[in-house]
C-alpha positions in Angstrom: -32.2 44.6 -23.8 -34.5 42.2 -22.5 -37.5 44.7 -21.9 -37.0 46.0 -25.7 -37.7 41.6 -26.6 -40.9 41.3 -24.4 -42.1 44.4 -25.7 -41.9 43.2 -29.4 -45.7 41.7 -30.2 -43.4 38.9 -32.6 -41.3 37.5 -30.0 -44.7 37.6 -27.3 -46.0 35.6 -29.8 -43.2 33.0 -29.9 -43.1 33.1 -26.4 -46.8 32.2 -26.3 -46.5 29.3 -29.7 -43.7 27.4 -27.6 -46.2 28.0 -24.4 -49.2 26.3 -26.5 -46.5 24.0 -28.4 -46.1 21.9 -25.2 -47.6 18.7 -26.0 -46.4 18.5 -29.3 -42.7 19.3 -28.3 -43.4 16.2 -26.0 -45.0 14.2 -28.8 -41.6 15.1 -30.7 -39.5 14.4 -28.3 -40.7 10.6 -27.9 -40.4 10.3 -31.4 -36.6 10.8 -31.2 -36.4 9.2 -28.6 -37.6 6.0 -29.8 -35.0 6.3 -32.8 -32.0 4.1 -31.2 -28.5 6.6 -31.0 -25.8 4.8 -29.5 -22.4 6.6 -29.5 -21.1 5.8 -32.9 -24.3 4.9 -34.2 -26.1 8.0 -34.7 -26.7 8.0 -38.6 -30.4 6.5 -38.5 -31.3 9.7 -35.6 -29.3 12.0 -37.6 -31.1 11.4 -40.7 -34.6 12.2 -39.1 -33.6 15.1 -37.7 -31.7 16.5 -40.8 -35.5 15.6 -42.4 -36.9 17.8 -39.6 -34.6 21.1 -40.1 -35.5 20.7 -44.1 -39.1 20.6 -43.5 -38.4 23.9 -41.1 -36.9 25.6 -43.7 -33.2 25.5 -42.9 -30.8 26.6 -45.7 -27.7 24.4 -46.6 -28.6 21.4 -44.0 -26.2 19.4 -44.2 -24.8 16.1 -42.6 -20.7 16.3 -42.1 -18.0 13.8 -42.3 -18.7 13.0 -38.3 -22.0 12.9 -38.5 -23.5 15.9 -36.9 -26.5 17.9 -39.0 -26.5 21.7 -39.3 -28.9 23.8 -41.4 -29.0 27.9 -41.4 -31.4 30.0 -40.7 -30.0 33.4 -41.7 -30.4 36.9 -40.2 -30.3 40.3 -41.9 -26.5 39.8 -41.9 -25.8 42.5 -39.2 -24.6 40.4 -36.4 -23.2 37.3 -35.1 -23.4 33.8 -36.1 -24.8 31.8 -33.4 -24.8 28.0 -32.4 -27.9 26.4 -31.0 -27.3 22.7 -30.8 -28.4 19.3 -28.6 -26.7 15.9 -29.1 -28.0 12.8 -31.0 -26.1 10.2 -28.6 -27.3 8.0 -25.8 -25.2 6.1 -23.3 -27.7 3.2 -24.5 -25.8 0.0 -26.5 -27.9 -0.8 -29.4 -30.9 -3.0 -29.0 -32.1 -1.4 -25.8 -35.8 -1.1 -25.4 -36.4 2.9 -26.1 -39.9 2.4 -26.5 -41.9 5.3 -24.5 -44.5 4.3 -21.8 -46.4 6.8 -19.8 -47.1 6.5 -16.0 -48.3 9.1 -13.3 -48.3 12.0 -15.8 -44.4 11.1 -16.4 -42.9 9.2 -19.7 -40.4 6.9 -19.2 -37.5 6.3 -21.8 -33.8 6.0 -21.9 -32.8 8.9 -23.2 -36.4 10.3 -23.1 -34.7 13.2 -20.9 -30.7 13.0 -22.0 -30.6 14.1 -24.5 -34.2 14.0 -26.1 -35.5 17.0 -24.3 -32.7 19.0 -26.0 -33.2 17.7 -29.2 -36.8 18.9 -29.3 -36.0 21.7 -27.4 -33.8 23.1 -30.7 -36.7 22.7 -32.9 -39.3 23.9 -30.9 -37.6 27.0 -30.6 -37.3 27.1 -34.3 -40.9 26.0 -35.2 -41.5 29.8 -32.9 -39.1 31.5 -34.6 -41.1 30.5 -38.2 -44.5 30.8 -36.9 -43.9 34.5 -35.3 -42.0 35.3 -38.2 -39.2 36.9 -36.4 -36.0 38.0 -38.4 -32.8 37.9 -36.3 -29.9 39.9 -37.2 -27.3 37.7 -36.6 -27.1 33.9 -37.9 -28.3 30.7 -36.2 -26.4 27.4 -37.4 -29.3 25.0 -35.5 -28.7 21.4 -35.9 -27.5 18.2 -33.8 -24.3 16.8 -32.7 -22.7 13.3 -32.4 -20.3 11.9 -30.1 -21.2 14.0 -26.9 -21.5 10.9 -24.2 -19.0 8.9 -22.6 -16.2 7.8 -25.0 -17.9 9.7 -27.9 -15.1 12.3 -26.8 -17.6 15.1 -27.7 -15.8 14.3 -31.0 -18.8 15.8 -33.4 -18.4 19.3 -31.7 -14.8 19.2 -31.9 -15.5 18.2 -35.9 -17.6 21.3 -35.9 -15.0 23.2 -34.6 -12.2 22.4 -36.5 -13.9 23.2 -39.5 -16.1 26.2 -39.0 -14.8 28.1 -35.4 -14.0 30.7 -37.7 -17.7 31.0 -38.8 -18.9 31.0 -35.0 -19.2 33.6 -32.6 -21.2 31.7 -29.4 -22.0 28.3 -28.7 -25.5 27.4 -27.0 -26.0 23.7 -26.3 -29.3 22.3 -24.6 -29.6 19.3 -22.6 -31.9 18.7 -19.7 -32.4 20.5 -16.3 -34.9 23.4 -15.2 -35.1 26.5 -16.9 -32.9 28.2 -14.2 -30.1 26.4 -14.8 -26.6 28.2 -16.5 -23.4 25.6 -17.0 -20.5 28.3 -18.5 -17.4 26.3 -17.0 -16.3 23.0 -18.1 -14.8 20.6 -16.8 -11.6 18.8 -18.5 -11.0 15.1 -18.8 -8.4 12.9 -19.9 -8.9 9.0 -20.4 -6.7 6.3 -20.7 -7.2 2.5 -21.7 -3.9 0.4 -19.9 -3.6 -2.9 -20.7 -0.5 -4.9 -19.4 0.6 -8.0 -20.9 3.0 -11.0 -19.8 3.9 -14.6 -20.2 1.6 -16.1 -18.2 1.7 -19.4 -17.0 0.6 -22.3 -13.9 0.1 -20.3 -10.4 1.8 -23.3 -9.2 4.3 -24.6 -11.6 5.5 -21.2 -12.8 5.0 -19.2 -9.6 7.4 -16.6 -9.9 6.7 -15.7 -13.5 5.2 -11.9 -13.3 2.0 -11.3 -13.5 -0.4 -8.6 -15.1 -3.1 -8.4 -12.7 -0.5 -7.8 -10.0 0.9 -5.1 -12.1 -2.3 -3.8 -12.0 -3.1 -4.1 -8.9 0.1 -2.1 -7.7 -0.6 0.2 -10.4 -4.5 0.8 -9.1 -2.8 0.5 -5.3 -0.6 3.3 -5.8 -3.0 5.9 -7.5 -5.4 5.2 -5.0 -2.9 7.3 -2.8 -2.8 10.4 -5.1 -4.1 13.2 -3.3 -5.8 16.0 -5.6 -7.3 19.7 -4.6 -10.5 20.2 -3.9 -10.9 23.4 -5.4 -10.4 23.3 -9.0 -12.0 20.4 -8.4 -9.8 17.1 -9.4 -10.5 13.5 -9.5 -9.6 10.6 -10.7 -11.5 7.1 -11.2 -11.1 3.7 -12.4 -14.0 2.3 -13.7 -13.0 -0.8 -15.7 -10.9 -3.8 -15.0 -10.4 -6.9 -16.4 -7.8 -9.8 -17.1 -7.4 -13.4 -16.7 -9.1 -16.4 -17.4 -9.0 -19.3 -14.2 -7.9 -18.7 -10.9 -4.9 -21.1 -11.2 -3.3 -19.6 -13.9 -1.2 -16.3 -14.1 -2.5 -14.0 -16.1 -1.5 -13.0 -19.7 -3.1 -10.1 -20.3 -5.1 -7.3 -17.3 -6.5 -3.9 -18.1 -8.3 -1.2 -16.9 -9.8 2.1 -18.0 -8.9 4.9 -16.5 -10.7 8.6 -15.9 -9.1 11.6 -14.9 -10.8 15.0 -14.6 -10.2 18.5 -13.4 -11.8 22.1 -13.5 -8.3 23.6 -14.3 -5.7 22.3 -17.2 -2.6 23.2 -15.3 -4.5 20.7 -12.6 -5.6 18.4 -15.4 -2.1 17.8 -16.7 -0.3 17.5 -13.8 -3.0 14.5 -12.6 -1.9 13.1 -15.9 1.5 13.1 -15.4 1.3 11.5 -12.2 -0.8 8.6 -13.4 1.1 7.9 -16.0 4.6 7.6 -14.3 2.6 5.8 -11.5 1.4 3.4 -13.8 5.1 2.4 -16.3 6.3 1.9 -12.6 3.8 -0.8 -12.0 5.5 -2.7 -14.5 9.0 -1.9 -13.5 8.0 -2.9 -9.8 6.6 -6.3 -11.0 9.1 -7.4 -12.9 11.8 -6.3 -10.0 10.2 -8.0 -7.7 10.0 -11.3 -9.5 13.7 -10.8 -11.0 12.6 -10.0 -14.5 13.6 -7.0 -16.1 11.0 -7.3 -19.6 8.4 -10.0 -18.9 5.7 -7.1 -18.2 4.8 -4.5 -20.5 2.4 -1.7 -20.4 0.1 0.0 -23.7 -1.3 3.1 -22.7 -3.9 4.2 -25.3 -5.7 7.4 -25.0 -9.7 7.0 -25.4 -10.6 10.7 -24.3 -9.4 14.2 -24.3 -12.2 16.8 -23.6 -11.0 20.4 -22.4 -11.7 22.1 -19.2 -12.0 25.9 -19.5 -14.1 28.9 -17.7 -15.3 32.5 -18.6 -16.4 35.3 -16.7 -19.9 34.8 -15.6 -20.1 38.5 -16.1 -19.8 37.5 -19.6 -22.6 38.7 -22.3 -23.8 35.3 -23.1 -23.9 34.2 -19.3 -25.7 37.8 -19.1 -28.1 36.9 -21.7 -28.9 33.5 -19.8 -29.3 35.4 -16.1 -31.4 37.9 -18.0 -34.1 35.1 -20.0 -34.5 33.6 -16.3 -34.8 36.8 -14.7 -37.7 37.8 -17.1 -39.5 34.2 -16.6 -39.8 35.3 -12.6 -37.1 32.8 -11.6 -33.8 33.1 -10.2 -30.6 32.2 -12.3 -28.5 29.3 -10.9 -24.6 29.2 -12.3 -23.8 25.7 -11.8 -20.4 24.1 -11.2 -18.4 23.1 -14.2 -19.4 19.9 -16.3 -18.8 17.9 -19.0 -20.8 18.7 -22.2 -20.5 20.0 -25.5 -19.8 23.9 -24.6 -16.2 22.3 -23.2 -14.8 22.8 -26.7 -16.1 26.6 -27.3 -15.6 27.9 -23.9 -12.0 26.1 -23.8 -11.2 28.0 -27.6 -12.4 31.2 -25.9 -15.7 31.4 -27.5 -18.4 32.3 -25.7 -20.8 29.1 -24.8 -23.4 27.9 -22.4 -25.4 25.2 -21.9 -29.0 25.4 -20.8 -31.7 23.4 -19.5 -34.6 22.4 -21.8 -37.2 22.8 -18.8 -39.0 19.8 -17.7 -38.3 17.6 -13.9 -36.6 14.7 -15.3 -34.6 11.7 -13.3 -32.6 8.4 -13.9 -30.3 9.8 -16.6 -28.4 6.8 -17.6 -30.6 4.6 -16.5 -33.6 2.0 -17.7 -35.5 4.0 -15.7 -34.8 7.2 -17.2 -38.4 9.5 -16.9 -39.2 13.1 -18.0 -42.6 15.0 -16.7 -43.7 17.5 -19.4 -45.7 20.0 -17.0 -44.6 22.8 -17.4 -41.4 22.3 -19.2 -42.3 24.9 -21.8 -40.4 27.8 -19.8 -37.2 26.1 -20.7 -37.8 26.2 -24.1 -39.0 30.0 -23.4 -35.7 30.8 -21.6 -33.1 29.1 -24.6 -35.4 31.3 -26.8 -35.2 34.8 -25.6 -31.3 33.9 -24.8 -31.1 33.3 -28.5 -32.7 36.5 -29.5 -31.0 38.5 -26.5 -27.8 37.6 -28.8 -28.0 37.6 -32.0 -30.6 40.8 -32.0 -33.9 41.2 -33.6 -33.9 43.2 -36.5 -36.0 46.7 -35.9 -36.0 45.9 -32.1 -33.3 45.2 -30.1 -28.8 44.8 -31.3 -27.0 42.0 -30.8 -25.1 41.3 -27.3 -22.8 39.1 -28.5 -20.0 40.2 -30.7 -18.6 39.3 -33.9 -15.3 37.6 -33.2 -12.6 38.6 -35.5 -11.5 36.2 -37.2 -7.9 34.5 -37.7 -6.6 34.4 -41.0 -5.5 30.9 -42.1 
């Protein structure tokens, strides 16, 4: 399959345009960069990018009700209806500096690399597409997602989901790394924002009165004892606290945020479970110990759910991926389940991976964030033959992936 693609003189010639497209891929990708995107503030990104797909020549582009931009670019009709996607959000709050400055070859950026490089990544490999005027067989829906960092909840690609999975037969998301690199399992998570409220009072004159922070503090104590497997992978972290407001008074009011993950549901929920219980006996314990049975209460509220889920990496779209690297003269690394947009996909048992752009890149969610262009074109190269490897090129090679049949609603 992949020897019938290098053969073709149209898709050597995209091969070579994204090759000579470099710079300007670069250039591009400082452009969105410098466009601010903080989770839950994408519009302002989102609307340059929707401007880009239209000047590409994207049918139906279109911005949805969560924000993520889509446009098709259609096949013959014979195959599959692909997803090539990067994500507009940053881990940046608004009015960070995101303007680009170049040192030692490198440009430095947050965001430059995560997820910039993916974003013009997707439209380099469309600007090929165009310019080699290659006709696919299948479908591409190429666009840009919301929501994909932090407590974003990788909410735009579940909105994608929800409303089109029965339109979508493989998933390909890029974000940064070297061309070798192949995520196919993701990794599950489950967030929680506690907050636990009291009374309050004096620390002298109404010692006795239970306290929040102590809740807390048990709470955090006793999950700090929770022992999880190693393989699937399972952890757990607390990465926010707060509460208070002197040291001489007793507390009102203490919270935390908390993050639980795992490479296997059944691993996932019962980490959940456990947490949980651990924490509504906080309360209970503090209000015991100080002879109150109701001065403590607890509000759990959930601030993320993302999916964990795996495939076979003998899968056709993992396949595809192996095979793009292979014919790029490098080896294909599967890498250990993560966190990105292919969680929802793989996790509804459609195929999904998520590949690097190309580039060396460092400081991800950082200030200090830097991404070195040389060379980062055989990234771009890999996604691309990927792409075609799946969907098929009409009068040169079928699709590999399948069309998914489809549930009736």
């Amino acid at each position: 399959m992949m020897e019938q693609l290098l053969k073709d003189g149209k898709v050597r010639a995209a091969l070579t345009f994204i090759e000579q497209d470099n710079d300007a891929t670069t250039e591009e990708q400082i452009e969105l960069t410098e466009i601010e995107a903080p989770t839950f503030a994408e519009a302002e990104k989102g609307r340059a990018y929707r401007a880009k797909l239209e000047a590409l020549g994207l049918e139906q582009v279109e911005t949805d009700a969560a924000g993520n931009v889509f446009g098709l670019r259609r096949g013959k009709g014979n195959g599959p209806t692909l997803v090539l996607c990067a994500h507009l959000d940053t881990v940046f709050p608004a009015g960070t500096d995101v303007k680009a400055k170049w040192k030692d070859g490198k440009v430095y950026a947050p965001g430059i690399s995560d997820d910039g490089r993916g974003l013009a990544s997707v439209l380099a490999i469309l600007r090929a597409l165009e310019a080699a005027g290659i006709e696919t067989e299948g479908d591409l829906l190429i666009g840009a997602t919301v929501g994909e960092e932090g407590l974003g909840d990788l909410n735009g690609v579940k909105h994608l989901f929800a409303e089109r999975q029965d339109d979508i037969d493989g998933f390909i998301s890029v974000e940064p790394g070297s061309p070798d690199r192949i995520t196919y399992l993701a990794t599950g998570s489950k967030r929680y924002s506690v907050t636990y409220r009291g009374p309050g009072g004096h620390s002298f004159g109404d010692y006795g009165t239970p306290s929040p922070i102590h809740a807390l503090g048990r709470a955090i104590a006793d999950m700090a004892s929770i022992r999880t497997p190693e393989k699937p992978k399972t952890t757990y972290n607390v990465g926010i606290v707060g509460g208070g407001t002197s040291v001489n008074t007793i507390a009102e009011r203490a919270e935390m945020v908390l993050d639980l993950r795992s490479n296997s549901e059944k691993e996932l929920a019962r980490l959940e479970r456990e947490a949980l219980r651990i924490i509504h006996q906080a309360a209970e314990e503090e209000n015991r110990f100080r002879g109150r049975t109701d001065a403590i209460t607890v509000e759990l509220k959930q601030v993320g759910d993302r999916p964990a889920g795996s495939q076979d990496p003998d899968s056709p779209i993992v396949r595809a991926a192996s095979e793009a690297v292979r014919a790029l003269g490098l080896e294909p690394t599967l890498e250990a389940a993560s966190s990105t947009d292919s969680n929802v996909p793989i996790h509804l048992g459609i195929p999904a991976v998520t590949l690097g752009g190309g580039g060396d890149f460092g400081g991800c969610h950082t200030l200090g964030e830097w991404f070195d262009p040389k060379d980062a074109f055989a990234g771009v190269q890999k996604i691309l033959l990927t792409v075609l490897a799946l969907v098929g090129v009409a009068g040169v090679s079928e699709p590999v992936l399948e069309v998914r049949e489809k549930v009736a609603r």
